[in-house]
C-alpha positions in Angstrom: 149.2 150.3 156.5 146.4 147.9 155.9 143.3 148.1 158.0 141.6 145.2 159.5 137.6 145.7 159.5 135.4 142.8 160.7 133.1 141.3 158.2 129.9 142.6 159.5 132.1 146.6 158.7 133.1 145.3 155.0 129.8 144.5 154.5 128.1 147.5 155.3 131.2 149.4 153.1 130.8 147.7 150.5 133.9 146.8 150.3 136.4 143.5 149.7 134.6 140.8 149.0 131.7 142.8 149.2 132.2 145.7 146.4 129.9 146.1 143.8 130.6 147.0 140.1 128.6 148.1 137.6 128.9 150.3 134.6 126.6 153.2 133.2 125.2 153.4 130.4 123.6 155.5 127.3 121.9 155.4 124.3 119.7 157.9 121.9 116.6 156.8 120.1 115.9 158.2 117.1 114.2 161.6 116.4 110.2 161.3 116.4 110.1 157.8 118.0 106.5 157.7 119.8 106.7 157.4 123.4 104.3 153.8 122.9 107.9 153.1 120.9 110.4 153.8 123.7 108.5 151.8 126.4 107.7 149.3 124.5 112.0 149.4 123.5 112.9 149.7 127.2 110.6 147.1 128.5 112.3 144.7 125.7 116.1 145.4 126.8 114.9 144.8 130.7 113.0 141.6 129.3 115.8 140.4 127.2 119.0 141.4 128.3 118.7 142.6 131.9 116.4 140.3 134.1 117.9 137.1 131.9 121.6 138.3 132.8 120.5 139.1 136.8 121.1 142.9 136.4 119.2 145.3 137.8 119.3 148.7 135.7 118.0 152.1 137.5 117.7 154.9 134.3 115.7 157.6 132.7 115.0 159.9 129.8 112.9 160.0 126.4 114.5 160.3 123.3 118.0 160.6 125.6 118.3 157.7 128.1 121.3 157.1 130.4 121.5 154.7 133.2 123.1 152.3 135.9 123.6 148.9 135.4 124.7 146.4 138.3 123.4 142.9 139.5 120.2 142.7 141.4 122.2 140.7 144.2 125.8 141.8 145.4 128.4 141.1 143.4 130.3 142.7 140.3 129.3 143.0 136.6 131.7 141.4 134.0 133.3 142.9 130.6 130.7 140.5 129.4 127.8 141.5 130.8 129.2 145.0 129.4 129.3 144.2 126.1 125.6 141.9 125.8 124.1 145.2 126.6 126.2 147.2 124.3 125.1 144.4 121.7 121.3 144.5 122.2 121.7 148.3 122.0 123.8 148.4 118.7 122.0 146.1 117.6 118.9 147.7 117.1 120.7 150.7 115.8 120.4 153.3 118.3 122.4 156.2 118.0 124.9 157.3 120.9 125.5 153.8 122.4 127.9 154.2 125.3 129.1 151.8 127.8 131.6 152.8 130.4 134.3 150.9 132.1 133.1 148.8 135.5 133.5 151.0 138.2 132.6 150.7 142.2 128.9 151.8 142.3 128.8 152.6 146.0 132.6 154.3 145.6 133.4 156.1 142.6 
C-alpha cells in the first residue's frame, strides 16, 4: 500500500521527486607521483570536469583516491555524467579507474 507524504516530508526524505543519485568513484595514481602532482591532478578534474558539469565531489586519499560524486543542487546524476568522469580519468591513464552504477546517495 502506497503512502501519501506531503511535500514538505518528501523533501526532507529525500525522496520522489526529491531523490538524489550519484555514483562513487576511484582511481590509483601511479607509484612515486609527488604529492605537488596529485593536487595539482585533483584540482584539474574538479576544474574541468566537475564544477563545469555542476557536480559536487566529496573524496580522499594519496596515491589511492575514492570518492562521491552527485550534483551540487538536488537532483540526479546521469549515465553521462558517469562516463565524462570515467573519461577524464582514463584518459590520463590512471590505473584502477572505477565508476559505479547511480545509486540513491541519501538511501543506499
Amino acid at each position: 500500500m502506497a503512502t501519501q507524504r506531503s511535500r514538505r516530508l518528501r523533501k526532507k526524505l529525500h525522496i520522489d521527486e526529491f531523490q538524489e543519485l550519484g555514483f562513487s568513484v576511484a582511481w590509483r595514481f601511479p607509484d612515486g607521483t609527488s604529492e605537488a602532482e596529485i593536487d595539482a591532478a585533483v584540482d584539474a578534474l574538479i576544474n574541468e570536469v566537475i564544477d563545469p558539469a555542476g557536480l559536487a565531489f566529496d573524496g580522499s586519499g594519496y596515491l589511492q583516491w575514492e570518492g562521491l560524486i552527485c550534483l551540487q543542487q538536488t537532483g540526479k546524476c546521469t549515465d553521462e555524467h558517469r562516463e565524462l568522469v570515467r573519461k577524464w580519468l582514463e584518459d590520463r591513464q590512471y590505473a584502477d579507474v572505477k565508476v559505479t552504477e547511480l545509486f540513491d546517495v541519501w538511501w543506499d
